[in-house]
C-alpha positions in Angstrom: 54.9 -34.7 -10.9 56.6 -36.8 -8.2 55.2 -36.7 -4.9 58.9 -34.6 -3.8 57.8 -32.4 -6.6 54.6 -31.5 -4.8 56.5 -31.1 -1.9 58.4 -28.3 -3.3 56.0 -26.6 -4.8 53.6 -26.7 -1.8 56.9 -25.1 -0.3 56.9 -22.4 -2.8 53.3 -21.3 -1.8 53.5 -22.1 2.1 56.9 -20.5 4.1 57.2 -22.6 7.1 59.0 -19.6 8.5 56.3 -17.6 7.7 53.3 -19.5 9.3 52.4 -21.0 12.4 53.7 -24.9 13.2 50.5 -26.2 13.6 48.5 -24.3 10.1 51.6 -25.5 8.5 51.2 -29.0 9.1 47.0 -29.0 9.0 48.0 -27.3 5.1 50.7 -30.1 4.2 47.5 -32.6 5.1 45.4 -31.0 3.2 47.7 -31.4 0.5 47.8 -34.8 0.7 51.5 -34.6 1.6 51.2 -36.0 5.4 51.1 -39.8 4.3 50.9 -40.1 0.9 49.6 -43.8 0.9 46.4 -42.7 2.5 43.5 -41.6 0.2 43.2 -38.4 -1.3 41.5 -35.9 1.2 42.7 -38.0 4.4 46.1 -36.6 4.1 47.5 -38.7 1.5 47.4 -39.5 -2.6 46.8 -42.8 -2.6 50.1 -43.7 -3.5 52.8 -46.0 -2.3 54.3 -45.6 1.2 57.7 -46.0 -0.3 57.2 -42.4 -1.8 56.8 -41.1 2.0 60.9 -40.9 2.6 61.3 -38.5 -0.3 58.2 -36.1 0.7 59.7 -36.0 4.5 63.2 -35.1 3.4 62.3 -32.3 1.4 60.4 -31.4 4.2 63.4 -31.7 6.8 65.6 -29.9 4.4 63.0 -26.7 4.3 63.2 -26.5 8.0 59.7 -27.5 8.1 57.8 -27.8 11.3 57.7 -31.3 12.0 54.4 -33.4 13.9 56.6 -34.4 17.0 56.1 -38.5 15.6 57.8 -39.6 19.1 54.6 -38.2 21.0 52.0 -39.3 18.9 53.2 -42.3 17.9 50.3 -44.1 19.5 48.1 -42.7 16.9 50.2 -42.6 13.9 51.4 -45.8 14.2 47.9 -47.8 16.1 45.1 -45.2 16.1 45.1 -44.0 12.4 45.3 -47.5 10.1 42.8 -48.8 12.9 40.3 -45.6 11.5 41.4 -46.0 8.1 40.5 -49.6 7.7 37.5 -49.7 10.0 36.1 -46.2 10.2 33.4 -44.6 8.7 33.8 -42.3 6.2 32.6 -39.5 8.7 35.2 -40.9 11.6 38.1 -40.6 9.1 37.2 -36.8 8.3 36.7 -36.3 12.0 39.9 -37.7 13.2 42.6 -38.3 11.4 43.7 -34.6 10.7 44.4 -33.4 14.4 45.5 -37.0 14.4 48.4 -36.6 12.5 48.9 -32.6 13.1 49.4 -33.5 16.7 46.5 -31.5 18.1 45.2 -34.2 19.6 47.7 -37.1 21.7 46.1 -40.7 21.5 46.2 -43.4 24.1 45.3 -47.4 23.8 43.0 -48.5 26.5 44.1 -52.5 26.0 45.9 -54.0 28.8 43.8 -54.8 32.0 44.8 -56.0 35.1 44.0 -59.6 34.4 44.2 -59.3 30.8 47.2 -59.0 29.6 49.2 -61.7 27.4 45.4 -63.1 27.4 43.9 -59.6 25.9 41.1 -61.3 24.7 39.9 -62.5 28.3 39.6 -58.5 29.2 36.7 -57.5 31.6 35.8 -54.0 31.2 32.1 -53.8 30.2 29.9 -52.0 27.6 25.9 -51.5 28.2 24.0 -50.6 25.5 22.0 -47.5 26.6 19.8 -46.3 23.8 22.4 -44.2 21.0 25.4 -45.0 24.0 27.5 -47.4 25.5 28.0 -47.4 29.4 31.5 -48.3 30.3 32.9 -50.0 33.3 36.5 -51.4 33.9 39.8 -50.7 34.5 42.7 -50.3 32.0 46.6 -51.0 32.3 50.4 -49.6 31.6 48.5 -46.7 29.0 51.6 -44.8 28.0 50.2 -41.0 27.0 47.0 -41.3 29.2 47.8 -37.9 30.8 48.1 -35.9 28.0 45.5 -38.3 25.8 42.4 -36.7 24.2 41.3 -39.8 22.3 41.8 -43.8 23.4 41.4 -46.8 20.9 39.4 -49.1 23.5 38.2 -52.6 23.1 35.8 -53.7 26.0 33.5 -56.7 26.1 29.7 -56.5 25.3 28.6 -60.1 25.5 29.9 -62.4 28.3 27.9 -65.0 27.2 30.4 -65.9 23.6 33.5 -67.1 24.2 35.9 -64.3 24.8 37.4 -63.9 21.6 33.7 -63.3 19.7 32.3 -60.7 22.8 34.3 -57.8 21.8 34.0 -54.5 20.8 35.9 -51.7 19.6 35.5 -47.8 20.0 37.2 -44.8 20.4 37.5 -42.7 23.7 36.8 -39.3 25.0 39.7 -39.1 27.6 38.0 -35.7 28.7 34.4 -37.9 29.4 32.4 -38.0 32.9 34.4 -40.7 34.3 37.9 -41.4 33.0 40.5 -41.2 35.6 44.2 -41.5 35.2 46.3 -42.6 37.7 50.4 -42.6 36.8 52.2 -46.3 37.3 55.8 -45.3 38.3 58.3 -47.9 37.4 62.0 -49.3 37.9 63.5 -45.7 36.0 61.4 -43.9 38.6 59.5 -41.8 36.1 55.6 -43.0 35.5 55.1 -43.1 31.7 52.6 -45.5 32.0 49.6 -45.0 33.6 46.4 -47.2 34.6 42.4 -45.8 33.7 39.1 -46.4 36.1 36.5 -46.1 33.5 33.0 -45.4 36.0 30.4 -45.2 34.2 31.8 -43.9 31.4 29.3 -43.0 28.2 30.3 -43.4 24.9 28.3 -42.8 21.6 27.5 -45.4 19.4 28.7 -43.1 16.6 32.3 -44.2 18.3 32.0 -47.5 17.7 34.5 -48.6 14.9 33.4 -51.9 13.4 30.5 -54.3 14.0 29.0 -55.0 17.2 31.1 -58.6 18.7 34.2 -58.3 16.0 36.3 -55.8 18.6 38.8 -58.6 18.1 39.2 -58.6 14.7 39.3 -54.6 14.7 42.5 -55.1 17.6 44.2 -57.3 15.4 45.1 -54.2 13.1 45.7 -52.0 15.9 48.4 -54.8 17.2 49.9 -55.7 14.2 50.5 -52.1 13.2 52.0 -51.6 16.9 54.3 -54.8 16.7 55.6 -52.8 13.4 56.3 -49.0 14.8 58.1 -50.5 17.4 60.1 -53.0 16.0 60.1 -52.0 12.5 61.2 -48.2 12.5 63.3 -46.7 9.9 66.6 -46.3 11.6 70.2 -45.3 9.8 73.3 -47.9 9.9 74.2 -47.5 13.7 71.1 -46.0 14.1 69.5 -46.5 18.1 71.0 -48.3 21.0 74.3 -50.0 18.6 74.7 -46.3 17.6 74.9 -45.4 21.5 77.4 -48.2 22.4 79.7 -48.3 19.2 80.4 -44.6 20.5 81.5 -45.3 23.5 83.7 -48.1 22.3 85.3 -45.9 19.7 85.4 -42.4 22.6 86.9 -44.7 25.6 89.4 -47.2 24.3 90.6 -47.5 28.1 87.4 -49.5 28.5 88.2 -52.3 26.0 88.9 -56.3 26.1 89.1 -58.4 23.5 85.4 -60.4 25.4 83.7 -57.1 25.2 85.4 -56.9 21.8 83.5 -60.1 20.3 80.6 -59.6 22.2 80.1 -55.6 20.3 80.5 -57.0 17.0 78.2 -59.8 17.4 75.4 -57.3 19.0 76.8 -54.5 15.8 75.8 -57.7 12.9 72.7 -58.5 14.9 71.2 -54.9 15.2 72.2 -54.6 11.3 70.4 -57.7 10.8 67.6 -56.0 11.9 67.6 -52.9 10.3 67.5 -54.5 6.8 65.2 -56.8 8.5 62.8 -53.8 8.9 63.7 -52.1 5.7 62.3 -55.0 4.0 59.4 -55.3 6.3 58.1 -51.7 5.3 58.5 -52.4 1.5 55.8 -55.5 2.4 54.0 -52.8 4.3 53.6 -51.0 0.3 52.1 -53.5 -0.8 48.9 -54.3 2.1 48.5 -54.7 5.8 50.9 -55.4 8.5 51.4 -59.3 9.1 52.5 -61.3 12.0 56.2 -60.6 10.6 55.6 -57.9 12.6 55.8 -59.6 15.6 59.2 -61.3 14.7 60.7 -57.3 14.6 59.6 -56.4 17.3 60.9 -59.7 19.7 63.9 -59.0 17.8 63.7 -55.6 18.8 63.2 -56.3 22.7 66.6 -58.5 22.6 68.7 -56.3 21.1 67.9 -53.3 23.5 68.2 -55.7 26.6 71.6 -57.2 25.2 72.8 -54.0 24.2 72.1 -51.8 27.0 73.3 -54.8 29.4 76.8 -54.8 27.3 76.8 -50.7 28.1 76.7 -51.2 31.3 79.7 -54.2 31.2 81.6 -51.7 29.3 81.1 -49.2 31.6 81.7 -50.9 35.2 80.9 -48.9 38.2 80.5 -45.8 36.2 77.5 -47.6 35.2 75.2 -48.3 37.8 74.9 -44.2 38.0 71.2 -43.0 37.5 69.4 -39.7 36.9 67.7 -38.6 39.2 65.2 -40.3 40.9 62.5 -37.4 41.1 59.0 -39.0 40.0 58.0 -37.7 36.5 55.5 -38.2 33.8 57.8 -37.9 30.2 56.0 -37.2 27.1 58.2 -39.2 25.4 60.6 -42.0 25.8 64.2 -40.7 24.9 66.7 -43.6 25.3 69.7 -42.1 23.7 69.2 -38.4 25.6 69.6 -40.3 29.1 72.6 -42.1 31.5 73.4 -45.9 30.6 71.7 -46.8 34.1 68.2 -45.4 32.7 68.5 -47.6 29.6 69.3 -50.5 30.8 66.4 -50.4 33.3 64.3 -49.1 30.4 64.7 -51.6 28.5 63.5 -54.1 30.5 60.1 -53.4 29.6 60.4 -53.8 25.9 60.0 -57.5 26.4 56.6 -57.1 27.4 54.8 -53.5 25.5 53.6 -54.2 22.5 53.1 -57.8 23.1 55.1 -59.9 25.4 57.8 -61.9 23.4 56.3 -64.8 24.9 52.9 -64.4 23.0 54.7 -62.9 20.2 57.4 -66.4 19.5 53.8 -67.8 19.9 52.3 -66.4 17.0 56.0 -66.6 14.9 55.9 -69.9 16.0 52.0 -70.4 14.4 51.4 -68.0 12.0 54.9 -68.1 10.1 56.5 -70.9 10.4 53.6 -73.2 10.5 53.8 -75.3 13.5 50.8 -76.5 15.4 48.7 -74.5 17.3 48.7 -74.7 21.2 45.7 -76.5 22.3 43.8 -73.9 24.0 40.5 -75.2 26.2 39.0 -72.2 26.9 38.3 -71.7 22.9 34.2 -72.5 23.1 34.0 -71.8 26.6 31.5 -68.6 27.1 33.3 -65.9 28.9 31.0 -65.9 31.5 31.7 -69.4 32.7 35.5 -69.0 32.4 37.6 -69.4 36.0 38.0 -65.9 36.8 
């Protein structure tokens, strides 16, 4: 039976109008029918992802109760193949279910101050303190911090290695003695992001997800797997920001020239480019873990939404520099196509540097796929602790 086949007859013995949302979806994981390229009892049947598209439309076209992806996307697209890969068998069964069910919103405590496109040089410390870790830092542009009950966290537990071999992984208790969140408002006016004091915060050693020193190796799956749900979604033809402007051409033909004209249809071939770009990124995906392709989507990515939104706003004139209203709030998700032409534009500005700024990322395109040399980097051997800080 095909894994759409299980999906209806898991419909025939579950009524989505029948039940509540949230047993619905904790029964589809139990049925191995949430991701179906996980293992068997972690909410998959250890099959190929490219069977996933089938088991979701059946889904849609039940009127199932969906997971709300858009708000936990931290942890369905960083959090959950970080546990898979490097949890413990026990960490998996503890939190991958109200992962993906959406009772519980994740966060990723990376970014610091003065650790940014240089993650690795991050300063927030870890203590070992018998069975815990004691936690001191401060963390950086956190979308979903104020509604987070678990952060993927990487902090530094030996200053005396260079920086890349003193780091450590481990998952968060937003709710711990400790963690305060603070919103970051930005250029739209709303404060999705948010920076985190950690003060003495203590974290069990049970929460530690991979060896003691390899946090960096443990991040790389985390960012790799981020670089792809941004930049690699699953869109339709038209699909996103091309979708938004191609309307408007085709709705307001007053607003038309035969510049604005060239400058669509190069934009239109570009953001199809990238579609089939991703398409063929996710069938690699099938077959093992993310690679620094990745990265080359999601550059691509930040482009497109900066071009695109900028041509909105050529198209549009004056009638374009209108804005919602300015009144300081903290969104649960980020809804590009649901908002003025104003909001996107500014909006997109930050796509050049989440996820990786395209800097670092035509860095490791430049390195890791097409092979050129490698920037000569003298803090390499350098203990952390001796570093210019």
């Amino acid at each position: 039976m095909s894994p759409a086949d299980l999906a209806r007859e898991f419909l025939t013995r579950h009524d989505p109008a029948a039940m509540e949302p949230r047993e619905f979806l904790r029964a589809r994981f139990d049925a191995g029918l949430a991701w179906v390229q996980f293992p068997l009892g972690l909410g998959g049947l250890g099959l190929p992802r490219a069977e996933q598209p089938a088991v979701d439309q059946v889904f849609a076209d039940a009127g199932a109760p969906g997971n709300n992806p858009r708000r936990i996307g931290i942890g369905l697209g960083m959090a959950a193949p970080t546990i898979l890969r490097h949890g413990t068998d026990e960490q998996r069964r503890r939190w991958l279910r109200p992962l993906w069910t959406g009772e519980e919103v994740w966060c990723q405590l990376f970014s610091e101050p003065g650790a940014g496109s240089d993650l690795a040089g991050l300063a927030t410390r870890a203590v070992r303190d018998g069975d815990d870790w004691v936690v001191d830092g401060q963390k950086v542009w956190t979308s979903m911090a104020h509604e987070a009950s678990w952060a993927i966290l990487i902090v530094r537990t030996d200053p005396a290695v260079p920086k890349h071999q003193g780091l450590t992984y481990f998952v968060l208790d937003m709710t711990a003695p400790g963690v305060e969140v603070r919103p970051l408002r930005q250029i739209t006016g709303e404060a999705e992001f948010n920076e985190v004091f950690l003060s003495g915060v203590r974290i069990p050693d049970a929460d530690r997800l991979g060896a003691v020193g390899e946090g960096w190796a443990v991040a790389q799956t985390t960012l790799m797997n981020e670089r792809v749900s941004i930049g690699g979604q699953a869109v339709p033809r038209e699909g996103g920001m091309i979708g938004v402007v191609a309307d408007l051409w085709r709705r307001r033909p007053e607003l038309r020239s035969p510049g604005l004209h060239d400058a669509l249809l190069r934009l239109w071939v570009d953001a199809e480019a990238a579609r089939l770009t991703g398409l063929r990124l996710r069938q690699q995906l099938a077959a093992g873990q993310p690679g620094p392709e990745g990265s080359a989507s999601k550059l691509l990515f930040a482009r497109l939404n900066q071009e695109i939104s900028a041509l909105e706003l050529d198209l549009l004139g004056e009638e374009g520099l209108r804005h919602d209203e300015w009144t300081m709030r903290r969104p649960s998700v980020v809804d590009f196509a649901g908002r003025t032409a104003g909001y996107r534009y500014l909006r997109a500005k930050g796509n050049s540097i989440e996820g990786g700024t395209s800097e670092i990322l035509r860095n490791i395109v430049a390195e890791r796929v097409l092979g050129l040399p490698q920037e000569q980097r003298a803090d390499k051997d350098v203990a952390w602790k001796d570093l210019p800080k």
